[in-house]
C-alpha positions as CSV (number, residue, x, y, z in Angstrom):
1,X,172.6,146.3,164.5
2,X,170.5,146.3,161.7
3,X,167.1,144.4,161.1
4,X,164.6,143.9,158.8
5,X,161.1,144.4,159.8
6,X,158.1,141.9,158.1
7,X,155.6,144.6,156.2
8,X,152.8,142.4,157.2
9,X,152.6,139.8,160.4
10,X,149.9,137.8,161.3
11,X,147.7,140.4,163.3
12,X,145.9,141.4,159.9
13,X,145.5,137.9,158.6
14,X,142.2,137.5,156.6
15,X,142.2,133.5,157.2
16,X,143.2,131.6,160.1
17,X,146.1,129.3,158.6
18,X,147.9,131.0,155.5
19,X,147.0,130.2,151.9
20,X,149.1,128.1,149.3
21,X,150.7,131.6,148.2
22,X,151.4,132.9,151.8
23,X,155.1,133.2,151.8
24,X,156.0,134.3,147.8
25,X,158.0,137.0,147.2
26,X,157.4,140.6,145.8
27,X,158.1,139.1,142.1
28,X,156.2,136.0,142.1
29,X,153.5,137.4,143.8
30,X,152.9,139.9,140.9
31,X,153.6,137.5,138.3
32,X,150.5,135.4,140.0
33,X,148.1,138.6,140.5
34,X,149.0,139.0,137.0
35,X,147.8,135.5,135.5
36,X,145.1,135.8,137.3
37,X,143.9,139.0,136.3
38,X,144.4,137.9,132.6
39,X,142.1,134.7,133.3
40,X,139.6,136.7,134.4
41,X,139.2,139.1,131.4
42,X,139.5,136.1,129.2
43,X,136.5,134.2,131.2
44,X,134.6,137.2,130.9
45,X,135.0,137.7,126.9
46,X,135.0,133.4,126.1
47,X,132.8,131.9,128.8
48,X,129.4,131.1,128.2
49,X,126.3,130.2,130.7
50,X,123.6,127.3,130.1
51,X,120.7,126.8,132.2
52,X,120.2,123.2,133.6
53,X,118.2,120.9,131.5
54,X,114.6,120.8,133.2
55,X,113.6,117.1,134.4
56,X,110.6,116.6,132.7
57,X,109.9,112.7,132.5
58,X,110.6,113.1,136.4
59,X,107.6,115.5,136.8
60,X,105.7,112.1,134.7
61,X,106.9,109.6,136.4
62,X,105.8,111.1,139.8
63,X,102.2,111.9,138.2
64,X,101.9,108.7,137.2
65,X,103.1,106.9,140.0
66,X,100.2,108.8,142.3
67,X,97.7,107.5,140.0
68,X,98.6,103.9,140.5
69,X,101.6,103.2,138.4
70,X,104.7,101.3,138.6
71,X,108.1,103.4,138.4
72,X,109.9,101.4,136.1
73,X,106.6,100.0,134.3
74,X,105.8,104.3,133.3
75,X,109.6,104.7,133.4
76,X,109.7,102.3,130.2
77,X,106.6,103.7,128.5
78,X,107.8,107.8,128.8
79,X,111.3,106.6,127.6
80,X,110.1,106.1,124.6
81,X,109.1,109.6,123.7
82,X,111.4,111.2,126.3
83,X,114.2,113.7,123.6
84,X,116.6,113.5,126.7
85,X,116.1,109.8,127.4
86,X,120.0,109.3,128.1
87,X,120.2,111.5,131.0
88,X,116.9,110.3,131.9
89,X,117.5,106.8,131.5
90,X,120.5,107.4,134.5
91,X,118.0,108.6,137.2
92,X,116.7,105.8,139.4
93,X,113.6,105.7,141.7
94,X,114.3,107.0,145.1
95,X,113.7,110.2,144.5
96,X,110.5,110.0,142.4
97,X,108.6,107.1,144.7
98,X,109.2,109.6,147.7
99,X,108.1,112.6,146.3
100,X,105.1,110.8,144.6
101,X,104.2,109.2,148.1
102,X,104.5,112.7,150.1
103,X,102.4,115.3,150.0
104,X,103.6,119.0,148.0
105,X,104.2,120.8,151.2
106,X,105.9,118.2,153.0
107,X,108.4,117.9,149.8
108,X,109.3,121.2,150.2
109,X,109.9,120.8,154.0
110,X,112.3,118.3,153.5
111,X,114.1,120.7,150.9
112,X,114.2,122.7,153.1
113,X,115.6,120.9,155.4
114,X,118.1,119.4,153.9
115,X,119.2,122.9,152.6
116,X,119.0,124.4,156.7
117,X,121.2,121.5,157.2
118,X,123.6,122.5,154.6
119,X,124.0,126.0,155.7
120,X,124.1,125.1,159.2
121,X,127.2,122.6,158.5
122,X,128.7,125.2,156.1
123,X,128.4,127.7,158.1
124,X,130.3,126.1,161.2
125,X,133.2,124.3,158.3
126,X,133.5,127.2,156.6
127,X,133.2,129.9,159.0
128,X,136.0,128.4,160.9
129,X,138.6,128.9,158.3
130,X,138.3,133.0,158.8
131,X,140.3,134.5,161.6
132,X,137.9,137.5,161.1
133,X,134.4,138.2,162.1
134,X,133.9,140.1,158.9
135,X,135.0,136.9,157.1
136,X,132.8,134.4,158.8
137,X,129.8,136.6,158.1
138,X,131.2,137.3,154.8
139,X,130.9,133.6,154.0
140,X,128.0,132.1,155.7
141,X,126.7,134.7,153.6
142,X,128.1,133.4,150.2
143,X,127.5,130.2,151.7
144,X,123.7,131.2,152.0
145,X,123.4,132.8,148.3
146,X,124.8,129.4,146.9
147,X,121.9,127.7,148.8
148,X,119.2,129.9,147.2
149,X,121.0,129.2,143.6
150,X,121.0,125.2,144.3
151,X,116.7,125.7,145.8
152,X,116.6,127.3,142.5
153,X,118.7,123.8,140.5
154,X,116.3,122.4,142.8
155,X,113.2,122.9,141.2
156,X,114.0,122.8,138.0
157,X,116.7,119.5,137.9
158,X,115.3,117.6,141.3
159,X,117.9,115.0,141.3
160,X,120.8,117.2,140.2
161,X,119.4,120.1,143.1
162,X,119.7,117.1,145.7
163,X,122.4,115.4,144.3
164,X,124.3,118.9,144.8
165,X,122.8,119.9,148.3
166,X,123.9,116.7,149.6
167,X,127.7,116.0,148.1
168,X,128.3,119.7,149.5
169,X,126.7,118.3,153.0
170,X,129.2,115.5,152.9
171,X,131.9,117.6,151.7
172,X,131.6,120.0,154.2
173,X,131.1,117.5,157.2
174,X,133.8,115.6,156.5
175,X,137.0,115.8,158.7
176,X,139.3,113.4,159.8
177,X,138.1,111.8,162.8
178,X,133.9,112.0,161.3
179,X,134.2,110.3,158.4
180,X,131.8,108.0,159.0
181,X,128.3,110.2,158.4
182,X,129.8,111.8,155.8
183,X,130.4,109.0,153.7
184,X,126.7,108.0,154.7
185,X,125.5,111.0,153.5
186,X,127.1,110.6,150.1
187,X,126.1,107.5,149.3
188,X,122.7,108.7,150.1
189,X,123.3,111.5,147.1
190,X,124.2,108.4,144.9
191,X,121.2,106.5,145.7
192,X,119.2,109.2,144.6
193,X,121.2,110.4,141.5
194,X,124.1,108.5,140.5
195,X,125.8,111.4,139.3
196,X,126.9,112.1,143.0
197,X,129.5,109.0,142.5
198,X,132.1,111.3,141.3
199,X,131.8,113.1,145.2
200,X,132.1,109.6,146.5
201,X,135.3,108.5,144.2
202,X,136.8,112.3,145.0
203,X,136.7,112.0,148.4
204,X,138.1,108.3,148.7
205,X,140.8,108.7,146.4
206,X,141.7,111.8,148.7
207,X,141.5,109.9,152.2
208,X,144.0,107.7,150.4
209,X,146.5,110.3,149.3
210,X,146.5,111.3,153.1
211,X,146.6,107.5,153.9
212,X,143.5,107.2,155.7
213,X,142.7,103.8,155.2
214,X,139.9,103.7,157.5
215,X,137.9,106.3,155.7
216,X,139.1,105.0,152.5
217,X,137.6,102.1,153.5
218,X,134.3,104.0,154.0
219,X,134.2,105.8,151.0
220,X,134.7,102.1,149.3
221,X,131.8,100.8,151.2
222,X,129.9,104.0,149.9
223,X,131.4,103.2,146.4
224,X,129.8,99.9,146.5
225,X,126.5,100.5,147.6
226,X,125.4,103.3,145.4
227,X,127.1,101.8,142.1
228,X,125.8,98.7,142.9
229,X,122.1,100.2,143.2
230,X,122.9,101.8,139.8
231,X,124.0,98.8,137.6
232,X,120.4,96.7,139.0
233,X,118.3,100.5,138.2
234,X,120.3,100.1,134.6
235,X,119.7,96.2,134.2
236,X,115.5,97.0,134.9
237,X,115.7,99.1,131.9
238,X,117.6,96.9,129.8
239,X,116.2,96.4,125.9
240,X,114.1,99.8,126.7
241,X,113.4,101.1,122.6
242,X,114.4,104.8,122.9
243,X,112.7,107.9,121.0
244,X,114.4,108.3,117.7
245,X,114.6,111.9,118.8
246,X,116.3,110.9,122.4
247,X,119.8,112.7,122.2
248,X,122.7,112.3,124.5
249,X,124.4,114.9,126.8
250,X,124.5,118.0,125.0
251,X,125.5,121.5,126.3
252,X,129.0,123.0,127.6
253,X,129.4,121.1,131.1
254,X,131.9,124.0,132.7
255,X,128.7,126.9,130.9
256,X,126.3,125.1,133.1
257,X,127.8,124.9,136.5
258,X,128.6,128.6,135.4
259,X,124.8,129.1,135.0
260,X,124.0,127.1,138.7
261,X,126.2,128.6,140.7
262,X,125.7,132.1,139.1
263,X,122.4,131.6,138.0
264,X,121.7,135.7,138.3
265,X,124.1,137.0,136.6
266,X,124.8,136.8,132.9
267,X,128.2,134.9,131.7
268,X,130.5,138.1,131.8
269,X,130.2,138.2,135.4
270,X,129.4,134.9,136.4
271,X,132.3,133.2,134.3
272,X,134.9,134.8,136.3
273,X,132.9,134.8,139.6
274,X,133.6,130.9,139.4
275,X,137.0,131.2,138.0
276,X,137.4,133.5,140.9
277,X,136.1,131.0,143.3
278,X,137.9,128.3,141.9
279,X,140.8,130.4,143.1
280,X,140.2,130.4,146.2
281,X,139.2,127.2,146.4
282,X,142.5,126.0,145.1
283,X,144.8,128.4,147.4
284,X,143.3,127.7,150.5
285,X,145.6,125.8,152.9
286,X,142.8,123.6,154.4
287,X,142.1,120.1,152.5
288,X,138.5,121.2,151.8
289,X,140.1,123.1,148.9
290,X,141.6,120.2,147.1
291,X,138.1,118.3,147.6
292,X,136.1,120.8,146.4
293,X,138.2,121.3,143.3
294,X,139.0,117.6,142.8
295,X,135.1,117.4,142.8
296,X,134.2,120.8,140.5
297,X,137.0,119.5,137.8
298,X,136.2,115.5,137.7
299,X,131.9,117.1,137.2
300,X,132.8,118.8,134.8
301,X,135.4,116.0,133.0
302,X,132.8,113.4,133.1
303,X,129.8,114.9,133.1
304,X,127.2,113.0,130.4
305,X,129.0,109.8,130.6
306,X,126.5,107.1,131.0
307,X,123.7,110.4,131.0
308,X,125.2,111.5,134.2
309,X,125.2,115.3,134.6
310,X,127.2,115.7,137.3
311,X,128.4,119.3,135.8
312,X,126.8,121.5,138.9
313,X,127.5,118.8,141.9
314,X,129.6,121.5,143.3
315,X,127.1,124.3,143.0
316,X,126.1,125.3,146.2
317,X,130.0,125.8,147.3
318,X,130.9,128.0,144.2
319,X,129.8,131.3,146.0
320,X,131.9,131.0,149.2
321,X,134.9,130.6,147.6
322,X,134.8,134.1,146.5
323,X,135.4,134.7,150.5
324,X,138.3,132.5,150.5
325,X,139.7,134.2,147.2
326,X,139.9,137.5,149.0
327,X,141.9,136.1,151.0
328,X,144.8,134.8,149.0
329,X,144.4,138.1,146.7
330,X,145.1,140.2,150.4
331,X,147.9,138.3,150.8
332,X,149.5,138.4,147.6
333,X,148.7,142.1,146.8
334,X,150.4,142.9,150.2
335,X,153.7,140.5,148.9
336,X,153.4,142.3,145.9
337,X,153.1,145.9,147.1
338,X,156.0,145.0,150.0
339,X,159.2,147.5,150.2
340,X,161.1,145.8,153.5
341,X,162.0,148.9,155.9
342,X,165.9,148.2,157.1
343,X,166.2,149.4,160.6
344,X,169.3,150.9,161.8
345,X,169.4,150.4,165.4
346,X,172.4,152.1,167.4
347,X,173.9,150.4,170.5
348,X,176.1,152.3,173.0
349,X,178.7,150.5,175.3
């Protein structure tokens, strides 16, 4: 009788359902590691990082609304000096009326918060994609160094920081019976930066490629809320006279999400950190992967349209993807590295 014994089962598994490449053979598997060892060294010698633009008219507008003012009334009057008016122009009031009617410290608090609640939810999504201890601590921990890089997009780009902490809350809490909250919680993103549209559009066009018309529905109710909100912020500021220095979106999208994500570590390192997490991202068997890729790719594709920067909306998930890529290298450097042991067994009669 003569068998053939599997050089790796399931006992060693790194993740608990098996990545898109679980299942390739020695050749392939190669040919794979191989591509993506070439993409790396060519991220690290062509990929650049940018910092995010700072929001500086939203530090104005929130001055001048605590000293009496009207949003769009100082809105109109700082646009026309404003170099980045296009972006902006995009950013409606939400944001600024609430942090101009709250004290410092209780801003931060709700930062905070919202950040706690990302890792919290992360953590629990996230975490329960590893079959492994070491894996669950290995990316609640990724998880929690992508929420110290978005505090950090935070206070320099408030609407893009939120705009990001919340689309990766949505993304993250979504599943397919709670669809509901999630949706919520996107719309909310939206309300406060419309950039966060592209989650909302992501995640419905996804619910109906798994023909979930239910949540589709949802995410169409979200859809129409927050771009609705947007069109009446736009027609306030109609026949506003713009700086002749204002400038439109300028800047390599993909170089700033590389310089969010990554924001300590120079391009040669963070460039194919992301491509790295993109990686995993992409190979993991679970349909967070596709949303979190659909989401990172259409950021990046339409970021400045309309002023939108919607480049780093996936920020806070770039780091724990690295956790997921270890996986799906594991399993394809054990496919690749496989010699199947024949096993001649002898039976007497």
């Amino acid at each position: 009788m003569v068998g053939v014994r599997p050089a790796h089962g399931t006992a060693g598994r790194w993740l608990t359902i098996p990545s898109r490449v679980a299942g390739l053979g020695r050749r392939d598997a190669r040919l794979v590691l191989t591509g993506w060892t070439v993409l790396l060294i060519v991220a690290a010698i062509i990929a650049s990082s940018a910092p995010t633009m700072p929001e500086f008219l939203h530090d104005a507008i929130v001055a001048a609304i605590r000293h009496g003012g009207e949003f769009y009334e100082s809105t109109r009057d700082l646009l026309r000096t404003e170099p980045d008016a296009y972006a902006a122009m995009a950013l409606p009031a939400p944001l600024a009326v609430i942090e101009a009617a709250l004290p410092r410290g209780a801003t931060m608090g709700l930062i905070a918060a919202a950040l706690t609640a990302l890792l919290w939810t992360g953590g629990l999504r996230l975490g329960g994609l590893f079959a492994r201890a070491s894996g669950v601590v290995m990316v609640v921990s990724l998880l929690a160094g992508g929420i110290v890089a978005t505090a950090g997009l935070w206070m320099t780009a408030p609407h893009a920081g939120a705009a990001a902490t919340l689309s990766a809350i949505a993304i993250v809490a979504r599943r397919h019976d709670r669809y509901v909250a999630a949706s919520a919680i996107a719309c909310s993103a939206a309300l406060l930066d419309p950039a966060a549209l592209v989650t909302i559009v992501v995640m419905g066009v996804s619910a109906l490629i798994d023909g979930s018309r239910r949540e589709a529905g949802a995410w169409l109710g979200a859809l129409t809320v927050a771009s609705s909100i947007f069109v009446l912020h736009l027609n306030a500021l109609q026949g506003v006279v713009l700086s002749d220095h204002a400038v439109g979106a300028e800047g390599n999208a993909l170089a700033r999400l590389v310089g969010a994500a990554f924001p300590t570590f120079g391009a040669p390192i963070a460039a194919p950190l992301l491509l790295m997490s993109a990686i995993g991202w992409t190979s993991i068997g679970d349909t967070i992967g596709v949303r979190v890729m659909a989401v990172m790719i259409g950021g990046v594709a339409l970021d400045g349209i309309m002023g939108l920067r919607c480049a780093t909306l996936i920020a806070p998930l770039a780091a724990p993807g690295l956790a997921l890529a270890a996986g799906s290298i594991g399993e394809l450097a054990r496919a690749a590295l496989d010699r199947r042991r024949i096993t001649v067994t002898r039976v007497t009669r």
